[in-house]
LUMSERO-167787 format. One record per atom (N, C-alpha, C): residue number from 1; x, y, z; atom name; residue in one letter. Coordinates in steps of 0.02 Angstrom, whole numbers, plus 50000, padded with zeros to 5 digits. Layout:
% LUMSERO-167787
SITE   pos       u       v       w   site   code
SITE   NUM       X       Y       Z     CA      A
...
***
This chain:
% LUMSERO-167787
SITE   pos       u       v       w   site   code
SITE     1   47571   53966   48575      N      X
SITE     1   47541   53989   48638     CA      X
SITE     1   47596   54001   48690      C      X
SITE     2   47589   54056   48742      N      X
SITE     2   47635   54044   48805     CA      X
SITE     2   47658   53986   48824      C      X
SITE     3   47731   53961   48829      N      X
SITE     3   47743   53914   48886     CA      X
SITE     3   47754   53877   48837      C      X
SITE     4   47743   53872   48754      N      X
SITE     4   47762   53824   48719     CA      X
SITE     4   47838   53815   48695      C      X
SITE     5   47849   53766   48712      N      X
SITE     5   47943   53746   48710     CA      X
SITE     5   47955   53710   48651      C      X
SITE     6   48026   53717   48613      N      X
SITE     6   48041   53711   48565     CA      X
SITE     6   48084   53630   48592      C      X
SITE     7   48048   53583   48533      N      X
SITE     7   48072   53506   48542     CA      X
SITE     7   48146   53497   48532      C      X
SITE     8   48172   53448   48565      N      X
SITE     8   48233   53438   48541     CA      X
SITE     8   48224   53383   48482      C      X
SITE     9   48288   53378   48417      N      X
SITE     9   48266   53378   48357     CA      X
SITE     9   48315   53340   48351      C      X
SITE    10   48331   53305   48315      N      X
SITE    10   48390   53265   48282     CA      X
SITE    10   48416   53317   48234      C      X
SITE    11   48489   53295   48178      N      X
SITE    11   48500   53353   48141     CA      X
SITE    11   48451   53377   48078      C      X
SITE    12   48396   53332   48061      N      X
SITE    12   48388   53359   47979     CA      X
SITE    12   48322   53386   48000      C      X
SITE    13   48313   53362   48067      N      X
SITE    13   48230   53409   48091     CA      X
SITE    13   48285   53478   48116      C      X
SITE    14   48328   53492   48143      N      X
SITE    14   48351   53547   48165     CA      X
SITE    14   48361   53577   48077      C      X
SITE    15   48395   53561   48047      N      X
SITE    15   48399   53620   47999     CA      X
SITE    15   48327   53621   47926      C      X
SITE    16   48279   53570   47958      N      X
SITE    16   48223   53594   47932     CA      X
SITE    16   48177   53646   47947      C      X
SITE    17   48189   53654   48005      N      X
SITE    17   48146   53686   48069     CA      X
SITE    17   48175   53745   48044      C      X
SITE    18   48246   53761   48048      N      X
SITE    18   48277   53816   48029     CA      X
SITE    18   48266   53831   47971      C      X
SITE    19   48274   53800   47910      N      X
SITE    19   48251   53823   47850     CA      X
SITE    19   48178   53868   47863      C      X
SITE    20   48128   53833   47863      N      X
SITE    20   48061   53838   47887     CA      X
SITE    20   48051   53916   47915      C      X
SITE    21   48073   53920   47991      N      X
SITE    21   48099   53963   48026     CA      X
SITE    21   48115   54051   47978      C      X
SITE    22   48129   54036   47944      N      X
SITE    22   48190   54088   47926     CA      X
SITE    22   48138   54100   47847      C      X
SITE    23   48112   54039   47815      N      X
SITE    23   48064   54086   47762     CA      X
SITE    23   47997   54095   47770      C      X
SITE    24   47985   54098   47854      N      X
SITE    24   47896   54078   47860     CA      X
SITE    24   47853   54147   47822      C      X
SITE    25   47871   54207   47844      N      X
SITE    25   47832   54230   47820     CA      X
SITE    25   47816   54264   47754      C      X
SITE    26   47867   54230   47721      N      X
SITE    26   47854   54260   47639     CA      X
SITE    26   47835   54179   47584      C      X
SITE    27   47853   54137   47629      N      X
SITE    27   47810   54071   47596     CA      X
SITE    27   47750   54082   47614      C      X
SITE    28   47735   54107   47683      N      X
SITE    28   47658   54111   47691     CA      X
SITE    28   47630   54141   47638      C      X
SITE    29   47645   54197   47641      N      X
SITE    29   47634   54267   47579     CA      X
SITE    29   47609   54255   47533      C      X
SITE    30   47658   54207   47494      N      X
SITE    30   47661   54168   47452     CA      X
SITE    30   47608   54146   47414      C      X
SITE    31   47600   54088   47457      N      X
SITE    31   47556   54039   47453     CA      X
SITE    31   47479   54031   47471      C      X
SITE    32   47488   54083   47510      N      X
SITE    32   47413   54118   47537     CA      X
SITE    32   47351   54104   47514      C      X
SITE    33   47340   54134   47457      N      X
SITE    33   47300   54097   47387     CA      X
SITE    33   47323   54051   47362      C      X
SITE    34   47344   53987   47354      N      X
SITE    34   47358   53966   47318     CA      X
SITE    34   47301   53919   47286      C      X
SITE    35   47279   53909   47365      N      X
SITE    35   47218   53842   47352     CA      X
SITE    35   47165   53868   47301      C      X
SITE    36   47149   53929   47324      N      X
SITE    36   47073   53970   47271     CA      X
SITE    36   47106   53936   47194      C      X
SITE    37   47183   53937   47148      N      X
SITE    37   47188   53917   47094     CA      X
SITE    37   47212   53846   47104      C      X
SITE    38   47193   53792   47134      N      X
SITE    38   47233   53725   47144     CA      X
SITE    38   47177   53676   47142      C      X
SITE    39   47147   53662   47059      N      X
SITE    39   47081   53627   47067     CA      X
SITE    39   47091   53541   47090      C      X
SITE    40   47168   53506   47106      N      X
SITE    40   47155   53486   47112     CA      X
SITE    40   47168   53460   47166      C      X
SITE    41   47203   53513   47189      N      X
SITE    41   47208   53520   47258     CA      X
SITE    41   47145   53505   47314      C      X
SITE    42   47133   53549   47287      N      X
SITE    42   47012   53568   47323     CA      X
SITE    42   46996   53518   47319      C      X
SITE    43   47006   53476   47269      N      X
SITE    43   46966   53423   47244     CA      X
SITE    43   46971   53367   47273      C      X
SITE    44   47042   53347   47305      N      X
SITE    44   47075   53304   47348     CA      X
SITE    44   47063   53313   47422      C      X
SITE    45   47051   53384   47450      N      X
SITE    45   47054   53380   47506     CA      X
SITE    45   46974   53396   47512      C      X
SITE    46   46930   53380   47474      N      X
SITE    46   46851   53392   47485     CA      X
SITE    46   46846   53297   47473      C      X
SITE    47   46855   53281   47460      N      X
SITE    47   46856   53212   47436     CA      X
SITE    47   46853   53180   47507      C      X
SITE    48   46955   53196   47546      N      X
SITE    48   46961   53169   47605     CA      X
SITE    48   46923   53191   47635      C      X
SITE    49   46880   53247   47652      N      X
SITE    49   46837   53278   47692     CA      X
SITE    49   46758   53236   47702      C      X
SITE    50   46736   53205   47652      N      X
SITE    50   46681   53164   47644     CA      X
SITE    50   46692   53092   47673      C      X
SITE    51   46751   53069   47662      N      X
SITE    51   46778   53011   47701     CA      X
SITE    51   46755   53006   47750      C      X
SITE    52   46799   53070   47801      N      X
SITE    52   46801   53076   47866     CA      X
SITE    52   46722   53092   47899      C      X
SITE    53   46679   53134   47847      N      X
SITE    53   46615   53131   47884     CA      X
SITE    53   46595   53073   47879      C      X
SITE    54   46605   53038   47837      N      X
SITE    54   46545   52974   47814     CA      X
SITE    54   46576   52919   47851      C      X
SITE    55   46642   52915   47889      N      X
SITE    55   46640   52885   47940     CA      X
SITE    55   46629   52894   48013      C      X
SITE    56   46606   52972   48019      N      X
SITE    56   46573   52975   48089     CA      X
SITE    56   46627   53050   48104      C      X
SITE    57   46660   53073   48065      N      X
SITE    57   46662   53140   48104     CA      X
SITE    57   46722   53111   48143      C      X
SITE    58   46761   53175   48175      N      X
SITE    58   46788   53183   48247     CA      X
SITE    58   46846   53232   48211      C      X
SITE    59   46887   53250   48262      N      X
SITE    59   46970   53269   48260     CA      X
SITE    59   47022   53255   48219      C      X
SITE    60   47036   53309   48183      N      X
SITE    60   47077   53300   48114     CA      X
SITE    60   47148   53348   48141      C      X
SITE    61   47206   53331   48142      N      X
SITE    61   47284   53342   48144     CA      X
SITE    61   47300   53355   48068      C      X
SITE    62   47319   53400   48056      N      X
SITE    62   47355   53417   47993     CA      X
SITE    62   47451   53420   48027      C      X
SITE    63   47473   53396   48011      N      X
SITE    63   47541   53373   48043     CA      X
SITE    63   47574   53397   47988      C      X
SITE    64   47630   53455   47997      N      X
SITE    64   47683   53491   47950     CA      X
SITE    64   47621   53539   47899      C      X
SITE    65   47567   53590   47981      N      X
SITE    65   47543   53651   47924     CA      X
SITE    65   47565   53682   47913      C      X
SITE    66   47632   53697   47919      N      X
SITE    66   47658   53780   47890     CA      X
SITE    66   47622   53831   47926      C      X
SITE    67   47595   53889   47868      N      X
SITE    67   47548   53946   47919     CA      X
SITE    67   47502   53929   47922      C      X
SITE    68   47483   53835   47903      N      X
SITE    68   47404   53847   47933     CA      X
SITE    68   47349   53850   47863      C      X
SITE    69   47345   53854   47796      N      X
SITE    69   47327   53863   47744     CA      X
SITE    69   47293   53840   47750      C      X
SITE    70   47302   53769   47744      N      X
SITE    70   47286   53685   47723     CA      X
SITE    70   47219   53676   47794      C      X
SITE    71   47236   53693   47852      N      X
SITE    71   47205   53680   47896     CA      X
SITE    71   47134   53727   47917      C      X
SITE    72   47152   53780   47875      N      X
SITE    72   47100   53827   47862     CA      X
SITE    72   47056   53804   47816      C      X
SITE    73   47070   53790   47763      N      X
SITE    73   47014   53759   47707     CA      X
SITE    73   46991   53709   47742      C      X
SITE    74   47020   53649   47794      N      X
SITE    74   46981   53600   47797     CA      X
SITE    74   46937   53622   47830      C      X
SITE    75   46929   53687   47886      N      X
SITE    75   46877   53703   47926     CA      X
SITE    75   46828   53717   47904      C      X
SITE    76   46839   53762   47845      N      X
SITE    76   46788   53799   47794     CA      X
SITE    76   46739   53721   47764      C      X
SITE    77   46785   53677   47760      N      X
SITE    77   46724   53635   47729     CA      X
SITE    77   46711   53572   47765      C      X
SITE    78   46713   53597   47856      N      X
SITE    78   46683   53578   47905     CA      X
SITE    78   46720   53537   47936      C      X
SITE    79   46775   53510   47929      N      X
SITE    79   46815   53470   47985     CA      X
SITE    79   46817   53501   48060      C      X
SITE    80   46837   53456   48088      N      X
SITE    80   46864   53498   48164     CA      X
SITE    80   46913   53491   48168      C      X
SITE    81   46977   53523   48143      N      X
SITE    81   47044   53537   48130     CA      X
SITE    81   47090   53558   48158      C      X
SITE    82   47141   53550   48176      N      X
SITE    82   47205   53573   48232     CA      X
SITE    82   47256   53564   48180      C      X
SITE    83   47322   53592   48203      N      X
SITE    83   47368   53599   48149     CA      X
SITE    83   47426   53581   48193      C      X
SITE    84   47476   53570   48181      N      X
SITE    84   47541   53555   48218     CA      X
SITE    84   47606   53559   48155      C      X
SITE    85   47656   53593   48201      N      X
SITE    85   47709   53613   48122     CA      X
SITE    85   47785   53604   48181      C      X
SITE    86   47849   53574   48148      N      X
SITE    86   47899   53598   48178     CA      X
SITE    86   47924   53672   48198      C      X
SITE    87   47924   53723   48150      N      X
SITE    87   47945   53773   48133     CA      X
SITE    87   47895   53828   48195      C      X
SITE    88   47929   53845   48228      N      X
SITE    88   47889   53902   48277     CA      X
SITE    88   47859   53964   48254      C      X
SITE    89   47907   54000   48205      N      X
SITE    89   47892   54050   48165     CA      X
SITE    89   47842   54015   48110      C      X
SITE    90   47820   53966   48073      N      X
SITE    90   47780   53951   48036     CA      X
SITE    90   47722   53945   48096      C      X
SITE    91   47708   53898   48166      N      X
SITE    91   47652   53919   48189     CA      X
SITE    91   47628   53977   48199      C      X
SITE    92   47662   54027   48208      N      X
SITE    92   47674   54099   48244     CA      X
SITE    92   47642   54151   48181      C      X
SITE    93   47645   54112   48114      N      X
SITE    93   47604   54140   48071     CA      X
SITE    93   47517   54125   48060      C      X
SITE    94   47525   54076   48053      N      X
SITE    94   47471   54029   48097     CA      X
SITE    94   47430   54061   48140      C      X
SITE    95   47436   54069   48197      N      X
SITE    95   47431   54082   48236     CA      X
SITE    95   47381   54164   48243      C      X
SITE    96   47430   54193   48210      N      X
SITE    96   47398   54270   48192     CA      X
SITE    96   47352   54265   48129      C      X
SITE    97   47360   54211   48066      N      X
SITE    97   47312   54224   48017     CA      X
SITE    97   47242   54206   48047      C      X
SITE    98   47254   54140   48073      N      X
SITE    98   47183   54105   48115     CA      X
SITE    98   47182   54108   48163      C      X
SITE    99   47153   54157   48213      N      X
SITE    99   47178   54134   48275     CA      X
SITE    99   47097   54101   48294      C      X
SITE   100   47068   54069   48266      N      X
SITE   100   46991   54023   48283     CA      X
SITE   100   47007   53957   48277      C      X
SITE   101   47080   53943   48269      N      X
SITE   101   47098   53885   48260     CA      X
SITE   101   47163   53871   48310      C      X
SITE   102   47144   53805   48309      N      X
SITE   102   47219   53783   48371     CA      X
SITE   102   47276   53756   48335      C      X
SITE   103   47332   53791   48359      N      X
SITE   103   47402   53754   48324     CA      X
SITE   103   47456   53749   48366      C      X
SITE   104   47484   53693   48366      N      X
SITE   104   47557   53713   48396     CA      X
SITE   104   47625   53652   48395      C      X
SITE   105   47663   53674   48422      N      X
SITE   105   47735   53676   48370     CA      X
SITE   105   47738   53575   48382      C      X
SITE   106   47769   53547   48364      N      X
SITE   106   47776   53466   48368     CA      X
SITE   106   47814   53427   48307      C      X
SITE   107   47846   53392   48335      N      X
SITE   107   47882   53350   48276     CA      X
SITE   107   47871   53292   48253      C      X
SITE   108   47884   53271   48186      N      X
SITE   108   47876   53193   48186     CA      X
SITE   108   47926   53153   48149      C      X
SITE   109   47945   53094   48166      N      X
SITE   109   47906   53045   48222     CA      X
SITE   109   47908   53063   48289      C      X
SITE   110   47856   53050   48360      N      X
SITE   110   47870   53077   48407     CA      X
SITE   110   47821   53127   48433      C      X
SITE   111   47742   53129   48385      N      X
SITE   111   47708   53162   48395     CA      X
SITE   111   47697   53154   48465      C      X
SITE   112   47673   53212   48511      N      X
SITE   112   47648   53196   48599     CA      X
SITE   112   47562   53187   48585      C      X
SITE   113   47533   53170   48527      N      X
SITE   113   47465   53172   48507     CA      X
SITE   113   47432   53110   48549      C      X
SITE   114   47400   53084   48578      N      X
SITE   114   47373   53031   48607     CA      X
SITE   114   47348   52963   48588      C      X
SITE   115   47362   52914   48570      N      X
SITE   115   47334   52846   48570     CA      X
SITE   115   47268   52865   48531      C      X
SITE   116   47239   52830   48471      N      X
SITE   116   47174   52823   48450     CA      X
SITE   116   47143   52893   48483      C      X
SITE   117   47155   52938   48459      N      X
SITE   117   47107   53019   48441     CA      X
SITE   117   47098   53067   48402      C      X
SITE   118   47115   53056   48344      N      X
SITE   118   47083   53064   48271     CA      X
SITE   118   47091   53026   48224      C      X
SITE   119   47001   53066   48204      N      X
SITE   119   46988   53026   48139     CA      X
SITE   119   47022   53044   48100      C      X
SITE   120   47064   53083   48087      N      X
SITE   120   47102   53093   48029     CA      X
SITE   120   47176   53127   48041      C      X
SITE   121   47210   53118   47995      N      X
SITE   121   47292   53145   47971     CA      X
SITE   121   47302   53173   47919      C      X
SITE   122   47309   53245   47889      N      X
SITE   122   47313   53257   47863     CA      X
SITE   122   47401   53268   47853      C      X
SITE   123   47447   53233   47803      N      X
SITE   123   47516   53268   47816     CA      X
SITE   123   47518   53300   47729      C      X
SITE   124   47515   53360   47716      N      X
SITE   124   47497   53394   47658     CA      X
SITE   124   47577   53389   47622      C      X
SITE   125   47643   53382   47596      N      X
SITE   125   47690   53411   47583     CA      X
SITE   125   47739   53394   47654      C      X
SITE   126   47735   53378   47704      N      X
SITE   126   47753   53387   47752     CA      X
SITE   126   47803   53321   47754      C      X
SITE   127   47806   53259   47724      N      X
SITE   127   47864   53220   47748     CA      X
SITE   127   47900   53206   47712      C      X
SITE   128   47915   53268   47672      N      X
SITE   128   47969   53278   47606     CA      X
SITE   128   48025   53297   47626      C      X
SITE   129   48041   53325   47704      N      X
SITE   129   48123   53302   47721     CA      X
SITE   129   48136   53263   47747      C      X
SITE   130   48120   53215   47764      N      X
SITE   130   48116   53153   47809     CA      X
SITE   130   48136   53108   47763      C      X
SITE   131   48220   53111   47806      N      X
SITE   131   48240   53035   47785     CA      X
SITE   131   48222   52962   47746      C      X
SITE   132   48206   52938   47696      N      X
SITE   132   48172   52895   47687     CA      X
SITE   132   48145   52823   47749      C      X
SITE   133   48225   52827   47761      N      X
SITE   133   48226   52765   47808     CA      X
SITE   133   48188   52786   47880      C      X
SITE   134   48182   52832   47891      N      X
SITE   134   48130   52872   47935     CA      X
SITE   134   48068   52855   47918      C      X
SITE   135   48037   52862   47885      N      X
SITE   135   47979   52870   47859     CA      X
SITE   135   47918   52812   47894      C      X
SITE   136   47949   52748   47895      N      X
SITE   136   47894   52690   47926     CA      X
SITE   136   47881   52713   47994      C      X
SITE   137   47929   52738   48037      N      X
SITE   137   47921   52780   48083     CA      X
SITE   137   47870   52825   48107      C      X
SITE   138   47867   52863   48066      N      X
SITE   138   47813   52908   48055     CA      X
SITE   138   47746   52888   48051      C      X
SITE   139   47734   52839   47978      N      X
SITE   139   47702   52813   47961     CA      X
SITE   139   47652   52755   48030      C      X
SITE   140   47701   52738   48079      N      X
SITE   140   47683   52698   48136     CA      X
SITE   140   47650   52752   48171      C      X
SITE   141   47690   52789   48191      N      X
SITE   141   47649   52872   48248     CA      X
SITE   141   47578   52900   48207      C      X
SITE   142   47593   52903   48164      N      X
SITE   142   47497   52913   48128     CA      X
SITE   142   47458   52878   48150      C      X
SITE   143   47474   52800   48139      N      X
SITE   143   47437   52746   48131     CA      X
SITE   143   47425   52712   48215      C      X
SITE   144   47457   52775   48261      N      X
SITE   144   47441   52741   48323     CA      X
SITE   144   47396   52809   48343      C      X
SITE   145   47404   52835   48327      N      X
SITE   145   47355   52924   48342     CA      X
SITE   145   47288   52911   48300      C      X
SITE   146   47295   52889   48263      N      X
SITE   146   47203   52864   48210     CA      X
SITE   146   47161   52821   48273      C      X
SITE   147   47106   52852   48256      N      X
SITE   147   47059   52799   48263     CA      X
SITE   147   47059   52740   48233      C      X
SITE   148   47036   52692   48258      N      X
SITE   148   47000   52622   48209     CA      X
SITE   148   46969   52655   48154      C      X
SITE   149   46991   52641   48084      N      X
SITE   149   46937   52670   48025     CA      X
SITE   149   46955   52738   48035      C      X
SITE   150   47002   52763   48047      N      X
SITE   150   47016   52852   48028     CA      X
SITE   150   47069   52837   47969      C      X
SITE   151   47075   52898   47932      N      X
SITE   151   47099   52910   47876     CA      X
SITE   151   47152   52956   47888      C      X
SITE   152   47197   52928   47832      N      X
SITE   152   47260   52969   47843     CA      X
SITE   152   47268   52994   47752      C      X
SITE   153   47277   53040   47721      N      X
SITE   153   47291   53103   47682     CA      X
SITE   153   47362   53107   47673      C      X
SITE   154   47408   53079   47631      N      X
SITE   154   47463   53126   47617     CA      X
SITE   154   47470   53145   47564      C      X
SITE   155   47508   53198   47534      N      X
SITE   155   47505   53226   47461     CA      X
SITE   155   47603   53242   47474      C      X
SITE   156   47623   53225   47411      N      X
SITE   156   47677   53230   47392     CA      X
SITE   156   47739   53235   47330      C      X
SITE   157   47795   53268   47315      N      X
SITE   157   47799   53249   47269     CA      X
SITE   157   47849   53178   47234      C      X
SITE   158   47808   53153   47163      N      X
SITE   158   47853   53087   47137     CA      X
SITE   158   47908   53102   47101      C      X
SITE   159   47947   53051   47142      N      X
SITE   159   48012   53028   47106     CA      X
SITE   159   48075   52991   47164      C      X
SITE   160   48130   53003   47145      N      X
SITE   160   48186   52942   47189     CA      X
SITE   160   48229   52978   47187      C      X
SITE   161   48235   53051   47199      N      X
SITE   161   48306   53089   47210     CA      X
SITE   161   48286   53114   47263      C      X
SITE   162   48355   53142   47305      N      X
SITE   162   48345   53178   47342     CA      X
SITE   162   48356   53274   47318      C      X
SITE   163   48347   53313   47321      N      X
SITE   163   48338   53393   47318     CA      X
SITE   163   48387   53438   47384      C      X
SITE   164   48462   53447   47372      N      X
SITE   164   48495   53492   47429     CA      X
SITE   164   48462   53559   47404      C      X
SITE   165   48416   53575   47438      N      X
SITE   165   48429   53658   47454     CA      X
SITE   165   48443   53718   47480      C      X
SITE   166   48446   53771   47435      N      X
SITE   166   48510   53829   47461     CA      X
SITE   166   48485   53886   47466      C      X
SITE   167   48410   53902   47430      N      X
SITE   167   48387   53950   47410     CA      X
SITE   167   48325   53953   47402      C      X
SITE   168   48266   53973   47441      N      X
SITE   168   48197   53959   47438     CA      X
SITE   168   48176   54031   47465      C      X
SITE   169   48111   54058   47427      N      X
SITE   169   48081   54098   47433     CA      X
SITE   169   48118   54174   47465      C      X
SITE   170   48178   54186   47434      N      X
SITE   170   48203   54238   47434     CA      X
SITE   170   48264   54249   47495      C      X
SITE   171   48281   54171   47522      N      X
SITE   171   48324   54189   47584     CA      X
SITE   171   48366   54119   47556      C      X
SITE   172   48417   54138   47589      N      X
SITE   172   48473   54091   47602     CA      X
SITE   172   48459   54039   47660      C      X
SITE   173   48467   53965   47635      N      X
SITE   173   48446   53903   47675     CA      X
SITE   173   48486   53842   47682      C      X
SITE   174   48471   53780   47696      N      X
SITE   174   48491   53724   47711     CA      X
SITE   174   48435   53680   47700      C      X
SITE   175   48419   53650   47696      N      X
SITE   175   48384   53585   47684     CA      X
SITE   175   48372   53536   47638      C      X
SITE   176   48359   53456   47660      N      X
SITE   176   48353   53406   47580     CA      X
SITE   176   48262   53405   47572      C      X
SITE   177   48253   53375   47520      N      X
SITE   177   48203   53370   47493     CA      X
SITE   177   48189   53294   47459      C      X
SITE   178   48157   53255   47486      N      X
SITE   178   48156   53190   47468     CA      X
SITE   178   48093   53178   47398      C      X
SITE   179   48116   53159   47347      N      X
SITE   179   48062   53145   47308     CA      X
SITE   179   48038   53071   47322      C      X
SITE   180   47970   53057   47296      N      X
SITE   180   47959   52995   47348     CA      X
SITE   180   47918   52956   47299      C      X
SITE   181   47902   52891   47280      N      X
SITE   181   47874   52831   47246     CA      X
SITE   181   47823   52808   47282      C      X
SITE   182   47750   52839   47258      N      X
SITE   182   47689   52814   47279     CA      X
SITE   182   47680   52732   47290      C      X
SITE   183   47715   52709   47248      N      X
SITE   183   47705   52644   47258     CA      X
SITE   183   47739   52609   47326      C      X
SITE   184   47796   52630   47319      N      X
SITE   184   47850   52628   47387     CA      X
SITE   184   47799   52641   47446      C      X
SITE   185   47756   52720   47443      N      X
SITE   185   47737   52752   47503     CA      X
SITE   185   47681   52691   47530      C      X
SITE   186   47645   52690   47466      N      X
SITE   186   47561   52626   47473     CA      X
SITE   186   47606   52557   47500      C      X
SITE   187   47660   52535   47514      N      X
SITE   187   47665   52477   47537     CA      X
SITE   187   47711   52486   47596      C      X
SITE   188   47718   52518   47635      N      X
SITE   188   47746   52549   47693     CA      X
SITE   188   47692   52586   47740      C      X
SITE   189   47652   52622   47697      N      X
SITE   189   47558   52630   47734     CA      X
SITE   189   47554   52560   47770      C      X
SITE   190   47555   52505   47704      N      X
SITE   190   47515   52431   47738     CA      X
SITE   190   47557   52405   47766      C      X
SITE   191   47610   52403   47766      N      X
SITE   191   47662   52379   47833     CA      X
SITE   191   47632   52408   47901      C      X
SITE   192   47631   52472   47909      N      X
SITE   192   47608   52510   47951     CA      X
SITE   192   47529   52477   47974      C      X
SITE   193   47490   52441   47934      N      X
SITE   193   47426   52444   47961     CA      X
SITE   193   47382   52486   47929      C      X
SITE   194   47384   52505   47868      N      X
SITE   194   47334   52552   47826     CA      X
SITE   194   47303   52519   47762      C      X
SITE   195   47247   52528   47752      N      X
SITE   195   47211   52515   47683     CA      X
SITE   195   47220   52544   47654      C      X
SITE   196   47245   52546   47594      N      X
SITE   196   47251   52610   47538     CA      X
SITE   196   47155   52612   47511      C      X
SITE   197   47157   52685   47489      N      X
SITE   197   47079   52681   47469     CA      X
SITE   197   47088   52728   47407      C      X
SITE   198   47162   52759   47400      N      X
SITE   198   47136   52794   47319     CA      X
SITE   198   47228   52828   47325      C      X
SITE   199   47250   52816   47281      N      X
SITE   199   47325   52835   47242     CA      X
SITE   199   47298   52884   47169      C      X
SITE   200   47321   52941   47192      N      X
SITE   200   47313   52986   47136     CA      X
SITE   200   47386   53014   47103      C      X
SITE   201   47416   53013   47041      N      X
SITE   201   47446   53030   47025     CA      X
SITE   201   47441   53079   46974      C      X
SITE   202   47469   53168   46950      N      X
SITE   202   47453   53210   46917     CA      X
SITE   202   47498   53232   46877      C      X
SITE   203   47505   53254   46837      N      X
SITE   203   47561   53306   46816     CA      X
SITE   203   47560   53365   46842      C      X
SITE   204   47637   53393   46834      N      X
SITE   204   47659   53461   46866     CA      X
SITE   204   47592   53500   46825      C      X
SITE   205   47571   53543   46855      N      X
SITE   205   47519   53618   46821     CA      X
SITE   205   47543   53663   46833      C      X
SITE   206   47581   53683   46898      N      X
SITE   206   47600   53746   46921     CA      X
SITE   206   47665   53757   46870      C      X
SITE   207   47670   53839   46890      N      X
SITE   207   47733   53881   46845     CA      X
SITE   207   47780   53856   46898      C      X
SITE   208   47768   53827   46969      N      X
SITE   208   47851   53823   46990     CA      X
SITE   208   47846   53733   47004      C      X
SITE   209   47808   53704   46969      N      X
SITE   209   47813   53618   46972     CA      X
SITE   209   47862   53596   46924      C      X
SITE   210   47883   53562   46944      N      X
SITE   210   47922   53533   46894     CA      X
SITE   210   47927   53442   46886      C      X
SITE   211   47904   53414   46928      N      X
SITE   211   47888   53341   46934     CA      X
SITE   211   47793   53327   46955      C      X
SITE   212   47797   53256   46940      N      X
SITE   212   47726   53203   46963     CA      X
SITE   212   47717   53245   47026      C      X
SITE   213   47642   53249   47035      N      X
SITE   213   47630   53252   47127     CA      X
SITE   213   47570   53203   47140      C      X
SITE   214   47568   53173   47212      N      X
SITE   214   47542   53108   47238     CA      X
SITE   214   47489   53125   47283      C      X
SITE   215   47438   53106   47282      N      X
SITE   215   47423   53094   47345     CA      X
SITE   215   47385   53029   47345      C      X
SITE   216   47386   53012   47410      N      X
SITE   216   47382   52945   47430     CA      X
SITE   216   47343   52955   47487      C      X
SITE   217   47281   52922   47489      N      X
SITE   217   47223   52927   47541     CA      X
SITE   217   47218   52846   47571      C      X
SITE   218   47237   52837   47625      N      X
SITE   218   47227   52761   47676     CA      X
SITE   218   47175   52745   47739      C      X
SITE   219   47161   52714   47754      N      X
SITE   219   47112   52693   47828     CA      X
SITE   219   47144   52666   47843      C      X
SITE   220   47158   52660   47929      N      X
SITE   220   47179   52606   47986     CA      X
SITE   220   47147   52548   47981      C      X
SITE   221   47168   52507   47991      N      X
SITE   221   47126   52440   47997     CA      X
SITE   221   47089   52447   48061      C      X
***
């Protein structure tokens, strides 16, 4: 939107942002469809979607949407959804695919989101450059933005390396890529103050997967 200012960043949010930045609109492209073939994708985020009604509804943050994909399906199957992404050019895609939807630019940890005002967190893929040792961090800024009994959603991929990359979706880049241990993630949730309520673990399906992917669904206490 007008007037929206670009955060100041530490270094690995600055050259994520930039990565980001620089392939938004051909990852969008991309990925566009992806969900219509991602059964279990749908399947995960219709799941969290029943949660969130069957505890009363309200305001859902998808935190690191990209163009917005992820935050589009949840509307379609009735959330009340907002999106927030580092990358300006990734809102800016956003922005023009949906414009019935609200998005805008924010980092994390450090969200400016308010004290207890949503029921839900969606972080889809999104805290896979983030530092490990970062991460409880984060994990605290969710868990102070939830409601009592709101649900937090992350999906990610497993393992214990980190990923330098140089080369994504047809441009020249910078950024790491943290692979991450569900089990690790489920006991750093409850440090944080979260119930775990369902750890899903899958095999790669896609032609460009190549490892486990996670998701991990929690409540605030």
């Amino acid at each position: 939107m007008p007037g929206d200012s670009v955060p100041a960043v530490t270094d690995y949010l600055q050259t994520t942002r930039a990565a980001y930045d620089t392939v938004a609109a051909d990852y969008a492209e991309l990925l566009r469809g992806h969900l219509a073939g991602s059964i279990w994708d749908r399947a995960v985020l219709a799941a969290y979607t029943e949660l969130v009604r069957t505890a009363g509804g309200g305001r859902v943050a998808e935190i690191g949407c990209g163009p917005g994909r992820v935050t589009e399906h949840l509307h379609t199957l009735g959330l009340d959804v907002h999106g927030v992404d580092l990358s300006p050019e990734m809102i800016a895609v956003a922005r023009k695919w949906y414009p019935h939807l609200d998005f805008e630019i924010g980092e994390m940890p450090g969200l400016s989101l308010e004290d207890n005002t949503r029921a839900g967190i969606v972080a889809w893929y999104s805290i896979i450059h983030t530092p490990r040792e970062r991460l409880p961090e984060i994990f605290a800024d969710f868990h102070r933005i939830l409601t009592p009994g709101g649900h937090l959603l992350l999906a990610f991929q497993v393992g214990d390396e980190v990923r330098h990359i140089e080369h994504a979706y047809g441009h020249d880049i910078t950024c790491d890529a943290y692979r991450l241990l569900p089990e690790k993630i489920a006991e750093q949730l409850g440090e944080a103050g979260f119930t775990m309520l369902s750890k899903l673990v899958r095999e790669p399906s896609e032609e460009f997967e190549t490892t486990q992917q996670a998701y991990l669904i929690a409540r605030k206490q």
